[in-house]
Structures are given as C-alpha cells and as structure tokens.
C-alpha positions as a printed Julia matrix, in Angstrom:
633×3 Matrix{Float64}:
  14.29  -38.1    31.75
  14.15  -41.86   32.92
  14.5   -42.52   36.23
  17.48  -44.97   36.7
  18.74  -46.97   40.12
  21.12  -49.14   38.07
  24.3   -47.56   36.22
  22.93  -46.0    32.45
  23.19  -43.76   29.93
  20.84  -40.84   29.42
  20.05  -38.71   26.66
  18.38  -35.35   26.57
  18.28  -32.14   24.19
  18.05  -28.49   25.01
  17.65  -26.3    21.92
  20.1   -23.45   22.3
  19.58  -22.31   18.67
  16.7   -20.31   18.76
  17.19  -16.67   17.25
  15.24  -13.29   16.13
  14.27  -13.49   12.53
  15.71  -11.67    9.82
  13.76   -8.54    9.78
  10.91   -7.48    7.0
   7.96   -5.93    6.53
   4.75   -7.23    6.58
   1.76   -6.31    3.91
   0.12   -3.65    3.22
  -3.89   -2.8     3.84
  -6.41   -1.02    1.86
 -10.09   -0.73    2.19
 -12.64    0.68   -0.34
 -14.6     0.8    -3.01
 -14.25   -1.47   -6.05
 -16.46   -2.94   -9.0
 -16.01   -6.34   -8.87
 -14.69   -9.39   -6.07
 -15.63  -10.64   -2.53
 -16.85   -8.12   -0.38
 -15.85   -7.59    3.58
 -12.48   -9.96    2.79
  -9.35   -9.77    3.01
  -7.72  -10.99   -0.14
  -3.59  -10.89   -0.09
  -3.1    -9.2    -3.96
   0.45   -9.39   -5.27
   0.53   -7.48   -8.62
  -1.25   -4.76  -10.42
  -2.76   -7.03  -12.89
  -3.88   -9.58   -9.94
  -5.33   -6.48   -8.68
  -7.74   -5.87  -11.78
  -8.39   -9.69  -12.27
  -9.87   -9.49   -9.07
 -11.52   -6.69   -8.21
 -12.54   -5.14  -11.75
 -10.5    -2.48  -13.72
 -11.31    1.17  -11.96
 -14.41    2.53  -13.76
 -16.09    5.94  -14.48
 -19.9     6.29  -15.44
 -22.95    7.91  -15.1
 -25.37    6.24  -12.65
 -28.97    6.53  -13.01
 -31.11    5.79  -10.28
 -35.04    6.36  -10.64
 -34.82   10.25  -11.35
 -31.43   10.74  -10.64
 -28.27   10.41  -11.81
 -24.41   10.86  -10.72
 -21.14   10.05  -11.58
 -19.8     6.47  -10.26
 -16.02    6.37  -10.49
 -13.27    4.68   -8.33
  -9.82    5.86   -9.78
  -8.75    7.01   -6.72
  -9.68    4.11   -5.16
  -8.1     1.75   -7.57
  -4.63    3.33   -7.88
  -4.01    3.59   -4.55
  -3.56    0.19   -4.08
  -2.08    0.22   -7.93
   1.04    2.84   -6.62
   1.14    0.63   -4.17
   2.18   -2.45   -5.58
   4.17   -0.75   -7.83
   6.75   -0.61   -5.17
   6.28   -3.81   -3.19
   4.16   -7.26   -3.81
   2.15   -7.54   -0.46
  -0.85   -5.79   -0.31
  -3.93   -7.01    1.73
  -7.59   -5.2    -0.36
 -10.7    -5.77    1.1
 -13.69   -4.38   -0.94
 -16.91   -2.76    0.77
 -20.08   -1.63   -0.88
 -24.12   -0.61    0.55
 -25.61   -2.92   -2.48
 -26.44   -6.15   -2.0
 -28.21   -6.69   -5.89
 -26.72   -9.82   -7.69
 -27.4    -9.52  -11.54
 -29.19  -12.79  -12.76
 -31.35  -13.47  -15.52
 -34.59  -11.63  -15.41
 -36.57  -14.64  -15.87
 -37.5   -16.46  -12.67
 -37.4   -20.25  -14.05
 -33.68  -19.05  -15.33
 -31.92  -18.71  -12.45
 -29.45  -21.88  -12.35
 -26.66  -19.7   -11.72
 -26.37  -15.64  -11.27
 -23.02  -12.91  -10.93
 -20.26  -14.62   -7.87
 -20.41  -10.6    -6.59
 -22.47   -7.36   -6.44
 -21.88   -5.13   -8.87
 -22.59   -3.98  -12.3
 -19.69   -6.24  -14.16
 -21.98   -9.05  -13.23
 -24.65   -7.57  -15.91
 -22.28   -7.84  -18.88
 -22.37  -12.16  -17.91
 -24.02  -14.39  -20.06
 -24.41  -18.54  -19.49
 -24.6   -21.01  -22.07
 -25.83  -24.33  -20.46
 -25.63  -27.24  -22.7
 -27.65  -30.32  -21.77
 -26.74  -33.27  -24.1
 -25.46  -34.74  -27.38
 -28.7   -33.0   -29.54
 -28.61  -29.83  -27.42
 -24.79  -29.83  -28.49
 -25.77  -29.69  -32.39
 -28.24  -30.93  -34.84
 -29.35  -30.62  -38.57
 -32.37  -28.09  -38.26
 -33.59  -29.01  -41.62
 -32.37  -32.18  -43.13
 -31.8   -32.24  -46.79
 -33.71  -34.99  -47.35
 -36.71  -33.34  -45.95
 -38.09  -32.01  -49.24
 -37.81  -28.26  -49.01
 -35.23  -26.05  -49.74
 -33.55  -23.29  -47.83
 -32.84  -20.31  -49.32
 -31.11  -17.01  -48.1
 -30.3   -14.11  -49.74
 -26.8   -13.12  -50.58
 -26.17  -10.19  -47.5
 -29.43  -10.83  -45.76
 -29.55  -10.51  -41.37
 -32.66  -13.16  -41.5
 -33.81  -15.88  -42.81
 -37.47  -17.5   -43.75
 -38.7   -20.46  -43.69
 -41.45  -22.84  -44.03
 -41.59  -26.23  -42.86
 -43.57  -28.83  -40.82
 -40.77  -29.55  -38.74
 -41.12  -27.67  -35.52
 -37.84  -26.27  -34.99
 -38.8   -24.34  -31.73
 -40.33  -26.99  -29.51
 -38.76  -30.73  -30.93
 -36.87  -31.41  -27.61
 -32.99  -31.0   -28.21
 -33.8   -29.99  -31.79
 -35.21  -26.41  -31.24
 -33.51  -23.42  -32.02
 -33.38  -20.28  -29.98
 -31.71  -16.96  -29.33
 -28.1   -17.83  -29.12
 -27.53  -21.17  -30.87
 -24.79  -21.29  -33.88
 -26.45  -21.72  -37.24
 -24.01  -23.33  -40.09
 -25.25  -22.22  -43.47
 -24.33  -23.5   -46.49
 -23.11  -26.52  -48.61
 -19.99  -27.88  -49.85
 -19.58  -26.09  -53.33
 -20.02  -22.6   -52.01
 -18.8   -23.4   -48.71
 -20.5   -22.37  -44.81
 -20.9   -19.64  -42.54
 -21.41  -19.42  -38.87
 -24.59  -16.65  -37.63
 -25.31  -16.21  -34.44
 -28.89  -16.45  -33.91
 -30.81  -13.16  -31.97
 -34.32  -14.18  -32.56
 -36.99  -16.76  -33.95
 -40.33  -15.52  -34.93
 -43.3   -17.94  -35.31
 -45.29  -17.25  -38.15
 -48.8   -18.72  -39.08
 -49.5   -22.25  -40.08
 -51.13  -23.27  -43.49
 -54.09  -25.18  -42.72
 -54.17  -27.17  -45.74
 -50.46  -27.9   -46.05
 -49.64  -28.31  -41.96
 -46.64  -25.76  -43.04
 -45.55  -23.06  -40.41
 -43.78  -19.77  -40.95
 -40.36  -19.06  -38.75
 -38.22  -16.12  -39.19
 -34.77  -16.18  -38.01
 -32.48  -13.57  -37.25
 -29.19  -12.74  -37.12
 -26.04  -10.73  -35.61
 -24.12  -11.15  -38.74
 -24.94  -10.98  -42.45
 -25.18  -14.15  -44.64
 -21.82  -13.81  -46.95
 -21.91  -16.63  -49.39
 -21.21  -15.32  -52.51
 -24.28  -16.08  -54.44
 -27.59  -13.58  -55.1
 -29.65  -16.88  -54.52
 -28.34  -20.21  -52.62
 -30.86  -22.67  -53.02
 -30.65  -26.14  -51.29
 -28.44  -25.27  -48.4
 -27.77  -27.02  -44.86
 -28.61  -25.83  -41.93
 -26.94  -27.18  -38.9
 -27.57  -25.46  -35.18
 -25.02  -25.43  -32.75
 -25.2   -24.37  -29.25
 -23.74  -21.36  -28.12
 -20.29  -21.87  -26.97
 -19.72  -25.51  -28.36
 -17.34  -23.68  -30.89
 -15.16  -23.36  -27.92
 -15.41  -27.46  -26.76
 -13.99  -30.91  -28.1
 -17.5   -33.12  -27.87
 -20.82  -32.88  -26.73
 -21.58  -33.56  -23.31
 -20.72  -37.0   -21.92
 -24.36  -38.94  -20.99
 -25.99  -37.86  -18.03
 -22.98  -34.6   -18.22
 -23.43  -31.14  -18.82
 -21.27  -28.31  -20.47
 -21.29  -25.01  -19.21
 -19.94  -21.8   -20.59
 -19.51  -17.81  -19.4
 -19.07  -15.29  -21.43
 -18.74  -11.79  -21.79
 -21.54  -10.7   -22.93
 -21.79   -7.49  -23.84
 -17.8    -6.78  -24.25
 -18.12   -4.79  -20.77
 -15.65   -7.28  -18.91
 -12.74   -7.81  -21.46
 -13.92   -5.04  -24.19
 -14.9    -7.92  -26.68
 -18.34   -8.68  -26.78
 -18.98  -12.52  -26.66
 -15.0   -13.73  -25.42
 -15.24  -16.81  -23.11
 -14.28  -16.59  -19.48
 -14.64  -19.89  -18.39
 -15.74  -23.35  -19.65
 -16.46  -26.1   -18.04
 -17.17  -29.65  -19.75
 -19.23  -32.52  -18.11
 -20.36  -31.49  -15.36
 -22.88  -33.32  -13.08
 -25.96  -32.56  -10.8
 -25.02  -35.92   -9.1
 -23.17  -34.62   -5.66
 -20.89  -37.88   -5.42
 -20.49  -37.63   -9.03
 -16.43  -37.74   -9.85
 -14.12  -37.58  -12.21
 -11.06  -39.77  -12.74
  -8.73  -38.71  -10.51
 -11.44  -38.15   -7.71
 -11.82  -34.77   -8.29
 -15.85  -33.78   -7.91
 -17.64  -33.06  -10.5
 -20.96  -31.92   -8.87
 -21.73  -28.54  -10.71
 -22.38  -26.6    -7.2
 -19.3   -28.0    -6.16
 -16.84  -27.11   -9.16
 -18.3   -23.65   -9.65
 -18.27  -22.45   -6.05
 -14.31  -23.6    -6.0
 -13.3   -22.28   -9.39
 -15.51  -19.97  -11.1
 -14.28  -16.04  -10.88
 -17.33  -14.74  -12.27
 -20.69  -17.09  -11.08
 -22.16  -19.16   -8.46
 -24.96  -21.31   -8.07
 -28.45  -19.18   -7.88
 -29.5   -17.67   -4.16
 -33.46  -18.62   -5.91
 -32.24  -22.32   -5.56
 -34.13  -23.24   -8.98
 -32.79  -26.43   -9.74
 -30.9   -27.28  -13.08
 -32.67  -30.09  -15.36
 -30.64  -31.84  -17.73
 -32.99  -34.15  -18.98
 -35.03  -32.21  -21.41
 -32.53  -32.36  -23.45
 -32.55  -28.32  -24.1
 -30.16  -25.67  -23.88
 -30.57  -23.18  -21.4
 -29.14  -19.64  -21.84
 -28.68  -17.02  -18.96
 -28.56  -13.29  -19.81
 -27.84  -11.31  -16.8
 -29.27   -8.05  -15.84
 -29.84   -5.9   -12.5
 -26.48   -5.88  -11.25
 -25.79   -2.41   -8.99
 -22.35   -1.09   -7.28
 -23.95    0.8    -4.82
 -21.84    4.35   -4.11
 -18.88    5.1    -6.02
 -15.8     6.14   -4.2
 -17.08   10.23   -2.95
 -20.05    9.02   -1.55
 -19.63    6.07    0.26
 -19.82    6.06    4.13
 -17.73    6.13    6.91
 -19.91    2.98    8.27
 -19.38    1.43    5.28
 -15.51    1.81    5.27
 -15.39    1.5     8.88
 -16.23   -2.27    8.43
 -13.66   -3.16    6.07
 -11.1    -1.64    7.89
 -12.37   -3.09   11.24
 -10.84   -6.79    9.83
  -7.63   -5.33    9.9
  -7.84   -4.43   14.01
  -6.41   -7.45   15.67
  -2.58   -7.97   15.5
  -3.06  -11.64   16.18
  -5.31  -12.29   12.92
  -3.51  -10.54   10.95
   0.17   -8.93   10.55
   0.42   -5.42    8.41
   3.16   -2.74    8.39
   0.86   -0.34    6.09
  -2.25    0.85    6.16
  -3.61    3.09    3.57
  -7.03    5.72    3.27
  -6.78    6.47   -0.22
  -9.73    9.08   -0.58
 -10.27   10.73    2.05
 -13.68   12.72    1.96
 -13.29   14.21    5.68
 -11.23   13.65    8.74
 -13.67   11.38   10.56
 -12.48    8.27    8.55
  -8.86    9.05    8.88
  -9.12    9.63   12.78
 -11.17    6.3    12.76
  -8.02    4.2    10.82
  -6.01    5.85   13.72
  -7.72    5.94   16.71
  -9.45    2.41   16.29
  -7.25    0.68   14.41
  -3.26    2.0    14.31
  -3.26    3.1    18.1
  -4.98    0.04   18.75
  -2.41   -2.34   17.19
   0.53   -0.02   17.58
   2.46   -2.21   15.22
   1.56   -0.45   11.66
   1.45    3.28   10.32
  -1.41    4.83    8.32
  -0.53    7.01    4.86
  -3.04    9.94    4.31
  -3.41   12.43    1.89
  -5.35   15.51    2.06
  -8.7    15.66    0.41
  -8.94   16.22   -3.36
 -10.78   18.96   -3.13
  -8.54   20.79   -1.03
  -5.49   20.6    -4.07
  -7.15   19.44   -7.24
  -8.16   22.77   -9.33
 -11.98   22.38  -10.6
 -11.18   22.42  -13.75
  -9.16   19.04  -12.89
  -6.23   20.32  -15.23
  -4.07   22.85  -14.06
  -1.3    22.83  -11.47
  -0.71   26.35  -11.15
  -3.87   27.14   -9.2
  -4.02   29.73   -5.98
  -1.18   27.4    -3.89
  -1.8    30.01   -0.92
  -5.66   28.71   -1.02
  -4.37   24.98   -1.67
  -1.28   25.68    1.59
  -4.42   26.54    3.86
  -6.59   23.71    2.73
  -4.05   20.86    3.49
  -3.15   22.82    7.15
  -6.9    22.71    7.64
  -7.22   19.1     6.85
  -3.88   18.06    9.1
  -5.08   20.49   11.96
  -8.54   18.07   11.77
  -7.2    14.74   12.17
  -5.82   13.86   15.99
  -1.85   13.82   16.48
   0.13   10.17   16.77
   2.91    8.86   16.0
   1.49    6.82   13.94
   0.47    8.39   10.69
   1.94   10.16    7.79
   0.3    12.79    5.77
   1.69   13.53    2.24
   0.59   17.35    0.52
  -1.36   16.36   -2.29
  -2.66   14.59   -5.22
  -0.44   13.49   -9.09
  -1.87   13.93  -12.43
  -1.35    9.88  -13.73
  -1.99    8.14  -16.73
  -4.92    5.85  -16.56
  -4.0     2.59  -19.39
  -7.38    0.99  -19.06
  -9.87    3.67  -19.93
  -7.09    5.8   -22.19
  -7.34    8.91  -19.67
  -5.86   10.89  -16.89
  -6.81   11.16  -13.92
  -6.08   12.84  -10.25
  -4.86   10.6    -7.45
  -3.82   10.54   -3.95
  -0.34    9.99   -2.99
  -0.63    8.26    0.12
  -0.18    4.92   -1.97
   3.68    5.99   -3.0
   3.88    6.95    0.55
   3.17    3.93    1.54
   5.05    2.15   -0.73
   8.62    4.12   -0.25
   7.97    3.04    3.03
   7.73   -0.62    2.07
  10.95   -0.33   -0.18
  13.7     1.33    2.41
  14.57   -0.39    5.4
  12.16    0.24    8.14
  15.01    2.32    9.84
  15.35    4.56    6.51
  13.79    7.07    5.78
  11.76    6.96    2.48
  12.21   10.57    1.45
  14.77   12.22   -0.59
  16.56   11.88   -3.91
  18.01    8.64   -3.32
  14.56    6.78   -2.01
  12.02    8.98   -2.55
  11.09    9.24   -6.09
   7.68    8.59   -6.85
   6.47    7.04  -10.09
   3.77    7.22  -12.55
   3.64   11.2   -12.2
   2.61   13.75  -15.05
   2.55   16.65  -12.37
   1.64   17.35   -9.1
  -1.56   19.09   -8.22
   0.4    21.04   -5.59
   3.7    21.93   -5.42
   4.9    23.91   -2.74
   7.69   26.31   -3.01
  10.24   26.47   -0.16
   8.2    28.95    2.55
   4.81   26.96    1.47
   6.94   23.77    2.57
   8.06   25.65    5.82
   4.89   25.96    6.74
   3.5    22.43    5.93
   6.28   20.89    7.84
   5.86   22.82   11.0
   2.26   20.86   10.92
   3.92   17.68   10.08
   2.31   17.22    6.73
   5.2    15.54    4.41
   5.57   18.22    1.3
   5.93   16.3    -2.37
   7.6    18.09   -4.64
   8.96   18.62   -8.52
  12.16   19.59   -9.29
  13.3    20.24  -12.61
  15.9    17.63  -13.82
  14.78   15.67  -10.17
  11.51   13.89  -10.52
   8.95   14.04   -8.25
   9.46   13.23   -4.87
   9.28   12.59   -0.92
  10.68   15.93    0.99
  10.04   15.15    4.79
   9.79   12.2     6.79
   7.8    13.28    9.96
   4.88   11.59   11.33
   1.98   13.51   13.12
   3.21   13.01   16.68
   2.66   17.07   16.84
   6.18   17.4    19.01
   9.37   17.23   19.61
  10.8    13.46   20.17
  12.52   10.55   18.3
   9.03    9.39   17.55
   8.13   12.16   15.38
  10.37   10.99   12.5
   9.33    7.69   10.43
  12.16    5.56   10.28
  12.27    6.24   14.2
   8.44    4.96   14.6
   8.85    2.4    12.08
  11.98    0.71   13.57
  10.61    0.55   17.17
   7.79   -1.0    15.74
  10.1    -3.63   13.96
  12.37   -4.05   17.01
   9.02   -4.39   19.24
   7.63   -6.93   17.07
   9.9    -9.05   16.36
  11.0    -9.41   19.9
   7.8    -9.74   21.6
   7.17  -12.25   19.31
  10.24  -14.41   20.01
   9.59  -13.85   24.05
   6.54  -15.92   23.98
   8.87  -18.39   23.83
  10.06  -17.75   27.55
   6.4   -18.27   28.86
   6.17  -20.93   31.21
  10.13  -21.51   31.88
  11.68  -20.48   35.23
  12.47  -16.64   35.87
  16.26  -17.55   36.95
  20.14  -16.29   35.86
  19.69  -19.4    32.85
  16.93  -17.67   31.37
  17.54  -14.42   32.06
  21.04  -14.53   30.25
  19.47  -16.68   27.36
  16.76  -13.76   26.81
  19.42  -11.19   27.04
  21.77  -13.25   24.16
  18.97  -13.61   21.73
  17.88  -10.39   21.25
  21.53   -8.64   21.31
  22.75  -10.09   17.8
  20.0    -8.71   17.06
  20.17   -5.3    17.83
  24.09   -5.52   16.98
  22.48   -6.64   13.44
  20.49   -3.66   13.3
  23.18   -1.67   14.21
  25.48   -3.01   11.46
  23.15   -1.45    8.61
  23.21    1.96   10.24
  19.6     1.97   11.99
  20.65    1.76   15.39
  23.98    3.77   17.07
  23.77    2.21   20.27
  21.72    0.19   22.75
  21.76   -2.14   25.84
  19.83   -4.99   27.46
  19.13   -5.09   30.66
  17.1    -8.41   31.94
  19.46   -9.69   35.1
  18.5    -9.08   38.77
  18.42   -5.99   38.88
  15.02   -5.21   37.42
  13.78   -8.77   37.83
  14.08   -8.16   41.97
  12.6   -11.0    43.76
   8.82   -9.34   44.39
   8.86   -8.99   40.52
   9.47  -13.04   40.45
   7.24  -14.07   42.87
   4.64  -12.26   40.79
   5.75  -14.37   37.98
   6.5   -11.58   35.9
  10.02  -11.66   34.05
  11.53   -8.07   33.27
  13.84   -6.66   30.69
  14.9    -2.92   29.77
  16.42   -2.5    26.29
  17.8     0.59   25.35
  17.55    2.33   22.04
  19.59    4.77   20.43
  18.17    5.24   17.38
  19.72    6.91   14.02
  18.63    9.83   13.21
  18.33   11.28    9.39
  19.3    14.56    8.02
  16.91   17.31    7.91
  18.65   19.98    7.35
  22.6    20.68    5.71
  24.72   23.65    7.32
  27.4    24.57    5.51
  29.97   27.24    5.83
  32.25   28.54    3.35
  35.34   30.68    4.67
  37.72   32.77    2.93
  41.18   32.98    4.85
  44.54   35.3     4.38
  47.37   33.69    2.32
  49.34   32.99    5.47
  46.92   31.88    7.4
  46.96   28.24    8.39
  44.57   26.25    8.73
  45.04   24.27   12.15
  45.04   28.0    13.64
  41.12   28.24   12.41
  39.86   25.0    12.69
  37.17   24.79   15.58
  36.36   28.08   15.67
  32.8    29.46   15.62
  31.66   31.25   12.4
C-alpha cells in the first residue's frame, strides 16, 4: 500500500478464494524388466498399446550364453502393468536391466548409428543411409553399352560380364541391399532385392570381369530367355521416398530387419529425408536438420554411434547398417533385488514425484517386497504397494491345472505373507490368473497384484475395491488358486486379500484388508487410502499458510478451507463425521511464539461391510410384531 498524507483512494486485493482441489488419484508405478525403451526412467504410459510401443511386446525365448542356456521371458512383467491400465490411464514404468550391450553393426568403420536401447530388439535393426542423387539410383548397365543382360526365367542370381565396374564406380556400385529393376518395356520389370555380389575373374585379353549377383526373390518375367534387359539399382529404402537426396542432404531409413520388431521382415520404422551433418544446418521453418540432432529427438529405435565414427556423405556411396550383439541381460526370475531396487528407488521422494500405486509384479522372495515397503511406501506414506504371492507358491508345475493340492498352495501364500513386515500400507492378493496372451498367440500365468491395483484406481479412494459391484477382475481364464470358504478364513486372518470364482459371478476381489497385522481403522483399504487422500491434499494446500501471521484471521481461514472439504467427502459416503480444530486452544501462545501453527482434524471414517447377519424368525399367528421387535435372537 502507498503511503498517503493528502486525502486518496487506495486499492488492494486479498484472495479469499482459495480452496482444496477436487480429489483424484495420482499414477500408478511399476518397475521391472522389459525388452525394449529407456532404462532407469520414469516414463508416464497411458495405454496398453503405448505400453508395447515403448517398451517392446513381452517375449519368451531361449537364451544362450557361452555354454549355457535358459529361458528369457517377461509375461509377468509385462501384464502387470497391462491389467493395470486396463482399468485406469496413469501408469508411471521404469525399465531396469544388468546389460549394458548396444547392438550395432559388426563392422567397426560402420558404426554411424547403433540400437537407441539395450536389448535384443535392437539386433532385428537395419540402416539404409543414402548419400546422394547416384547413390539414390542409377542404370548399372546402360543399354547402349554393347552387352546384353540375360536372366533366366525363375533364376535367384544373375551373371554377368562387363568392363564396367559395378562394385567400386563411386555412387554407381552395387551391393548387398540395393533394389535391382529388371526388365524392359514389352515384358515389363521386377524389383530383387540384392543379398550378394561375387567378383569373378577378369579376361585378360578382353578387360571383361565376371560378377554374380544374388537375390532374395526369384526373377518372374515370363520368358525362358530375356535377352537385352535394363538393369537399374536402387538403394534400399528409396522405394519408400519422393526424390533423391537434396545436394549436400542425406536420406536415412530403419527398418525391421529381420521381421523380429513388427513380424514382417523388411517394414520401415522410420524415414527421414535430407538430413545434414552441418550442425546449424535448418530447414524452412527453423527446425534443425543436423542428423545427431533430429535422431536423438525423434528416432524410437537409433541414436548416433557411442564409437563416434563420423558419417561421410561425400563419396557418394550408400552405407548399410546390419545390427547384431544386442543382449537383455536377465529375464524377469532372475533379475536382482539391486537391480530392481534402483528403479524403484526414483519413485522415493514425494516431492519429485506424486503416485497413489505402486506395484511388484513378480515377486521372487520377500526381500524385494519388504524393500518397496520399508524404503519406499513407509517412507512416502502417501501411496500403497499391491503384492502377490510368488508363482511358485500357486502355479501347478505343469502350468495348466487349477485344481492342484490348495492345502499345499493355502500354506505357501501364509508363508509368503508371514515373510514380508506388517503396514498399513500394502495389499496382498492370493494368487496368480490363467490370461490370454494376443501377441505371441498363448497363455500364460500372471500375478494379480496389477487388477489389485487397478480396482483400487477405479473406486473412490474411500471405496473399497472388492466385491461384486467393484471388484471384478478382467482378462481371466481361471484362477490358479481358488480358495473355498475355510481356505479364505484362514487367508484373511493373515490379511492376504482371497480372489475368487464364482460360478455365474466372475472372478473377483473378496477382502479389502491391508497388512497392518491388527485391529484398527487402518487395517481396511479404503480407510488407509482416504487418510492418505485427506492428508495430501491438505498438507498440500497448508503450504499456503507459511509465512502469514499465526492469529484468529488465519486460523479461521485454515479451518474454512478444509471443512467443505471434508463436508464434500462426507456427501459421497466416505466420511460419517469429523471436526476441525485450529483456534486457540491448541495453538496456545508457547506454540506461537515457536512459530508453529496447530490444527486437530477429526476423522470418522466409513466403514465397509465385511460380514452380513441375518436372522430369519418364524412367529405365532397372533403374534404382533411391535411385541418382538428389539428383542435378542
């Protein structure tokens, strides 16, 4: 305010409309093993199909290593986070792997570019570099030349012999790769893909050398014997452009080479025209065009090479990459807790980053669940972790049945729970579901703490996600253990959720306790989950009282923000009752001269059903009712 001796107007604000936002949930968190994508990252994935796009469809194989081989698979892995966006569209995934081998072309002078991640995906990458206007195409052997081409009708090669050096002309050459056009105008042309050029021997008296040509097709002009035909070489992947390259502008080109990415060998992932090894080379709109530049900010699937071998575009010569060597370390039951310890560890700050769910997926022991809890949940106290016993514990060796010894299966998942450390902030499901797996055509076990997790992240965070309303779980052929009623007796008294299938029901949730180990609000989910809403959302909105003076004003305005918020909650059945207390009676005067401000809000939270009583009585004809009603049965 302006400081005024003379008579004047002054004008001043106070913002009185601050409130509590509407509440939500925040994302969900997963950390694990993957095929493809950025490693150690946390990358916010909205959809299934971002999901694979990313980080590689889940894979199964056999890995050889020197002597030795195993099975590398990540299903579980995969469709965890899968389930999980099948019920919301938030989910934070952070790959990990022990491999740091980036497939690249195994020759050294080759290495312009090599696989954007670790992992075997990047061996199925080819790179089609094309340098100018005759790298881009060229008439191997003119008509006009004097010789004639010939090429059998159904024939994979092709001989010739000329004095025109078609493997070392500069621009002209031909190599493994290139586009050959065959043919003529009466009988028509066909495209070959090149695979190899042999050298032959050179006639000393006629200067005429031998070359052999092969193909990846057969030659299908209909003719025994085509004599005088064209042959024009194109470079690989200039099918798939408008023009050869601009001057002093390159063309580059990925594909899939080997089918192992998209499941057709030789479809194009990316292309991009006239590019430039000038760095303050742009294009029209002022976009860069520097190669290092445009593939570091858009390519999904390369990056400039880590052997910094520098790209030449003046020879005039196409340059094809074939890449090889590329390794995805452990698959999914062997990887470490280390390992998975450091993905998870970029979830541990509340102030970097805001999650409601955090998810194990496979769990191969306890140790790695206790660390999610200990280190990371109780650290934030602001999220809940979903866990699911360990497969072997459930899933039948012979990876089929459901009807296995349940009494061996009831003791296994007790053992598990009775091995992780109690807290109100997990939630343990009882097994594993039998689901259909649409990108290799298979089946395959996995756990359930993704549905968990997402039920969660569908109710309200005061709901409970169990039961017939909200806790039907999708994309189930059966359940590898379904408990009958004592079986989920005794699961419940250990706070392990049971998941169950009832005939004309579905599967689903049937208990909603967390692993607090006793008996309090807090050992119910909706209880944890809406103090952890109600705690968030006002802390957050108190920061906004830092600084101002600890008087009646303040004190009042604290206490009528956060009540139409609480009376919201209350509306949609989450809260019964509650009361704020910040006046002077808890912020005494020794509590404001340590310039702390004070306030007590009171909860009564809703509480769900567990269990249903009910009493059926049979009464004499003359009996009425009002003379019964209140009486203990």
């Amino acid at each position: 305010m302006v400081f005024s001796v003379s008579p004047s107007v002054s004008v001043r604000e106070v913002d009185a409309s601050a409130v509590i936002p509407a509440v939500s949930d925040n994302p969900g968190a997963f950390c694990g093993v993957f095929g493809w994508g950025p490693e150690e990252e946390r990358v916010l994935v909205t959809s299934e199909k971002e999901l694979a796009n990313i980080f590689g469809k889940p894979k199964y194989y056999t890995k050889v290593s020197g002597n030795t081989s195993s099975t590398w698979s990540n299903q579980e892995t995969f469709f965890t986070a899968a389930d999980f966006l099948s019920y919301s569209n938030a989910l934070y995934v952070t790959r990990v792997s022990n491999v740091a081998v980036t497939a690249k072309d195994a020759d050294i002078t080759k290495q312009q570019f090599e696989a954007k991640y670790n992992g075997s995906l990047g061996s199925s990458i080819s790179v089609s570099i094309i340098t100018g206007s005759d790298a881009f195409s060229n008439t191997l052997i003119p008509e006009d030349n004097g010789l004639d081409g010939t090429i059998a009708f159904g024939a994979t090669s092709f001989s010739v012999s000329t004095d025109v050096d078609i493997v070392n002309q500069g621009g002209d050459e031909v190599q493994a790769g290139d586009i050959l056009r065959i043919g003529n105008t009466s009988v028509g042309f066909q495209d070959l893909v090149v695979t190899s050029v042999v050298v032959g021997t050179t006639d000393a008296n006629t200067g005429l050398t031998d070359y052999t040509l092969s193909f990846s097709d057969r030659f299908r002009v209909p003719e025994d014997v085509i004599a005088n035909l064209s042959f024009t070489r194109f470079a690989k992947g200039s099918n798939v452009l408008d023009a050869a390259p601009e001057t002093d502008s390159f063309h580059v080109i990925v594909f899939d080479n080997d089918g192992g990415i998209t499941g057709t060998a030789g479809t194009v992932l990316e292309v991009y025209e006239n590019l430039s090894t000038n760095v303050e080379a742009k294009l029209d709109d002022g976009a860069s065009k520097h190669y290092e530049t445009v593939i570091a900010n858009q390519s999904q699937w390369i990056k400039k090479g880590s052997e910094d071998v520098d790209l030449v575009v003046d020879s005039n010569k196409n340059i094809y990459l074939v890449f090889a060597g590329g390794d995805d370390g452990d698959s999914e039951s062997s990887v470490t807790l280390a390992t998975l310890a450091k993905g998870y560890d970029l979830y541990k700050e509340p102030d970097e980053i805001d999650i409601s769910f955090l998810m194990v997926g496979k769990s191969n022991n306890a140790n790695l669940v206790n660390y999610i809890v200990g280190n990371i949940a109780e650290y934030r106290k602001d999220c809940v972790v979903y866990i699911s016993p360990r497969s072997i514990d459930v899933v039948d060796g012979s990876m089929i049945s459901d009807t296995g010894n349940n009494y061996v299966k009831l003791n296994n998942v007790i053992s598990f729970r009775n091995d992780i450390q109690s807290s109100s902030y997990w939630f343990m499901d009882s097994g594993y579901k039998y689901r259909y797996d649409k990108y290799n055509d298979k089946y395959c076990w996995v756990p359930l703490n993704g549905d968990m997790a997402g039920l969660a992240a569908r109710a309200l965070p005061w709901e409970s996600p169990a039961g017939y309303k909200r806790g039907i779980i999708k994309n189930v052929v059966r359940l590898a253990f379904n408990p009958n009623k004592a079986q989920r007796d005794q699961l419940y008294g250990k706070d392990i959720n049971p998941v169950i299938t009832q005939t004309g029901q579905g599967t689903l949730l049937f208990g909603d306790k967390t692993g607090l180990g006793r008996a309090s609000a807090f050992n119910r989910i909706n209880v944890r989950r809406l103090f952890i809403t109600v705690e968030k959302a006002i802390a957050t909105v108190s920061a906004s009282f830092l600084f101002d003076f600890n008087d009646e004003f303040t004190q009042t305005q604290f206490k009528n923000l956060v009540e139409p918020f609480l009376r919201d909650i209350q509306g949609k059945r989450g809260i019964i009752d509650f009361r704020v207390i910040s006046d002077a009676t808890v912020n005494t005067p020794d509590v404001i001269d340590q310039n702390i401000f004070r306030a007590n809000i009171f909860i009564k939270p809703a509480k769900t059903i567990n269990y249903i009583e009910l009493t059926f009585i049979a009464t004499r004809t003359g009996v009425e009712f009002e003379e019964i009603v209140g009486q203990q049965f």
